[in-house]
N, C-alpha and C positions, 0 to 999 in steps of 0.2 A: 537789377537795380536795388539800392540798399537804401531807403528812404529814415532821417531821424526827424521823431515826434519826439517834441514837448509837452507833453500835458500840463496843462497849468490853469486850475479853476482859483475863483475870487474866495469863496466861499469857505476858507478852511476853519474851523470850530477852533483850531489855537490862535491861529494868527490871521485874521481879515485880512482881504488883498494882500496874500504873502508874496508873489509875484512881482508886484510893484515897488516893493520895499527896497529901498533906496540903499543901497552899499557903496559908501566911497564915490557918491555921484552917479552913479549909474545903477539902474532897479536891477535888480534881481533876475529877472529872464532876460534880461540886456547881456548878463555878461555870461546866461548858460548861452544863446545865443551867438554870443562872440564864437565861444570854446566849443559848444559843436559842428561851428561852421570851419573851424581848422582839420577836421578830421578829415583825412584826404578820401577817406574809405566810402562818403556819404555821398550820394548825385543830390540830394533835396536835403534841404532842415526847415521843418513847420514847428509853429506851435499852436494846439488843440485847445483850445478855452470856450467857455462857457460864458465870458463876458466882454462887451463891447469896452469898456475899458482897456482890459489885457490886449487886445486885438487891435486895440488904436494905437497903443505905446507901444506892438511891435510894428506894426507898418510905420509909424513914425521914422523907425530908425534904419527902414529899408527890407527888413524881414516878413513874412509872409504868416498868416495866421490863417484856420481853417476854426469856423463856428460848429461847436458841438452842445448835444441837449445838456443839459445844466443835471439831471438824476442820474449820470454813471455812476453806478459802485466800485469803480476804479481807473485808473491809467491804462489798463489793458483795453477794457472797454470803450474808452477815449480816444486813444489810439487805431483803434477797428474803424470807428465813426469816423476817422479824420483822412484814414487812408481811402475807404468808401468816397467819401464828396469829394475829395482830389481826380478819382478813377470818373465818377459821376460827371464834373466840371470837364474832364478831358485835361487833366494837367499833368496826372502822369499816366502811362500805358494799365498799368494795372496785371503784369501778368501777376497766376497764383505763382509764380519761384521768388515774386518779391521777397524780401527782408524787410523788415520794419524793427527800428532802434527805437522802444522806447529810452528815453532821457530825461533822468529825472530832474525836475524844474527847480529842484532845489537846491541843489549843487551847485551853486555859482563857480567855481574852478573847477569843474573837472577838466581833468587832460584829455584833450584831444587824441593822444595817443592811445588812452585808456579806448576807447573809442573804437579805435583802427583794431587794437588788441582783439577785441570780441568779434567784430565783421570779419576778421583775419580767417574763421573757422567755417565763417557760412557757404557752403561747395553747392548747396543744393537737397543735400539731402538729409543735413539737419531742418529738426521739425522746429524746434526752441534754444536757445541756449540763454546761459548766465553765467557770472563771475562769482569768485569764490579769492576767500585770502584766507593766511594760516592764522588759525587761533592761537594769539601767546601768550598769554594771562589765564589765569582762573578767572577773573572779574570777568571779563567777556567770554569765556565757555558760561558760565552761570547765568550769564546775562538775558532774561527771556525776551526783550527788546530787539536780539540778535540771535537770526534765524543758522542754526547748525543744519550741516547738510552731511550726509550719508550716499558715496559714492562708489561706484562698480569701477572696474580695470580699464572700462573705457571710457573714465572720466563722464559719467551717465550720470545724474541724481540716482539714487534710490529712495531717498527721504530728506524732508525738509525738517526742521523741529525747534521750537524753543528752547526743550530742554536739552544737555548737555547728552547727544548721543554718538556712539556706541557709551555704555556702564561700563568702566571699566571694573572691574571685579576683583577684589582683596588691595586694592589702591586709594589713598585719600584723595576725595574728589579735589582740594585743591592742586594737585602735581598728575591728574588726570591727562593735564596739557603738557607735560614734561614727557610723558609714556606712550601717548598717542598723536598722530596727526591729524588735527583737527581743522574743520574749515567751517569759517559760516559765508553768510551769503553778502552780496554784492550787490548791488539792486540796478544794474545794467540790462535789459533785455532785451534778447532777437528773437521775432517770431519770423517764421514761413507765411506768408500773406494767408495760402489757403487755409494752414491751422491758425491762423489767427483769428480768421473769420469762423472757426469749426468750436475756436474754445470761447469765445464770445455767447455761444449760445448755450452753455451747461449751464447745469441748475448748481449750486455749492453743494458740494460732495460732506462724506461726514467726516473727512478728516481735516480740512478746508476747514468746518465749521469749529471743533475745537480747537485749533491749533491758532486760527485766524492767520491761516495763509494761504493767499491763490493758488498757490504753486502745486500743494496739495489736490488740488482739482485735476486737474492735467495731468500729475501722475497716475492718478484713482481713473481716470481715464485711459489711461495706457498710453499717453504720448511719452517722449525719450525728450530728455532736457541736459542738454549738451552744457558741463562746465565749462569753464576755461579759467585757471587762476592768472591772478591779475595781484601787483604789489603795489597798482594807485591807488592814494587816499587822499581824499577830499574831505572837509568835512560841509553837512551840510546843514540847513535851516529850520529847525523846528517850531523855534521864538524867536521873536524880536530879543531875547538875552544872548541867541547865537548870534545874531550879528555884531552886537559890541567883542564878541570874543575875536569874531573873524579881524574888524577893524584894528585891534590890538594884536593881534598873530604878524603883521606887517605883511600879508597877503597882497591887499589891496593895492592894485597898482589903478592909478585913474587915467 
């Protein structure tokens, strides 16, 4: 069973209630909702919130919300909680070969196909996987906002990083991306129920800590983190100034 979570807390320091934020008439987890409910690859689609708000306005519209404690320091850990009181309530079976989609709440379009892509890989005996797309600019190799990823022959991570890695040596960093293939990350995720509940419980690693990336944990751990590239793009929500962009994009279909 391939289970996709939503995480979507009220709370976020840029944008209050970003969730609710109304796009083209329909909020924001309305239309990630919509779109991961088309992915044929999903038995369940939840969304994990931390407030009675977010949790009204998705049942409102037919969809199913699962209450989580309001202190996770991420979506992964959101997601763990959410999968738990589902297994708890008796709503889904709960084996550990589950899969769990996080989806992020912010992406109002993503493709459903996008979706199918990633679950496409999970056999069993991937432990994690993510998405990955080719870097083609310098502006985004540079970009420490976008997480570059370092991968072996069987399309494994080997390292996550802000900065622009493999150095390329006697080359100008900005044609870096002409000479090498580059990929940064994709923030799609599939855990194995039982490592998900395994990495729920590490402490922040110290690579984790400077880099300021999860992902870092779990390799410093020794788990295997399955890419798979992916050529969808969405954009997503930061601010309330992304939304006037999306409005103006002609995206928005009501």
């Amino acid at each position: 069973m391939i289970i996709g979570i939503i995480p979507a807390r009220y709370g976020s320091s840029r944008f209050l209630g970003k969730p609710l934020a109304d796009i083209g008439g329909k909020s924001m987890i309305q239309r990630v909702l919509e779109q991961a409910n088309q992915a044929t690859s999903l038995a369940k689609v939840v969304v994990a919130t931390d407030d009675e708000r977010i949790a009204e306005a998705v049942r409102r519209i037919g969809f199913e919300a699962v209450m989580t404690r309001t202190d996770h320091p991420s979506g992964t850990d959101r997601c763990w909680e959410a999968y738990d009181r589902l297994k708890a309530d008796g709503l889904i079976t709960g084996s550990p070969s589950d899969y769990i989609l996080n989806i992020q709440g912010d992406e109002p379009f993503i493709d459903p196909a996008q979706i199918d892509e990633l679950a496409s890989v999970l056999d069993g005996t991937i432990e994690l996987a993510t998405q990955m797309a080719t870097v083609d600019s310098a502006a985004m190799l540079h970009d420490p906002k976008e997480a570059k990823i370092v991968i072996n022959e069987q399309n494994e991570a080997l390292y996550f990083s802000r900065s622009a890695v493999p150095y390329l040596w006697g080359v100008e960093p900005d044609r870096w991306h002409e000479q090498h293939a580059y990929h940064r990350h994709v923030g799609l995720y599939a855990y194995r129920a039982d490592v998900l509940e395994q990495i729920t419980q590490l402490p922040p690693s110290p690579l984790e800590r400077v880099e300021s990336l999860e992902q870092l944990r779990w390799l410093e751990a020794g788990y295997r983190i399955k890419l798979v590239a992916t050529t969808y793009q969405t954009p997503s929500v930061d601010s309330p100034g992304d939304i006037e962009k999306i409005l103006q994009s002609g995206l928005v279909v009501k």
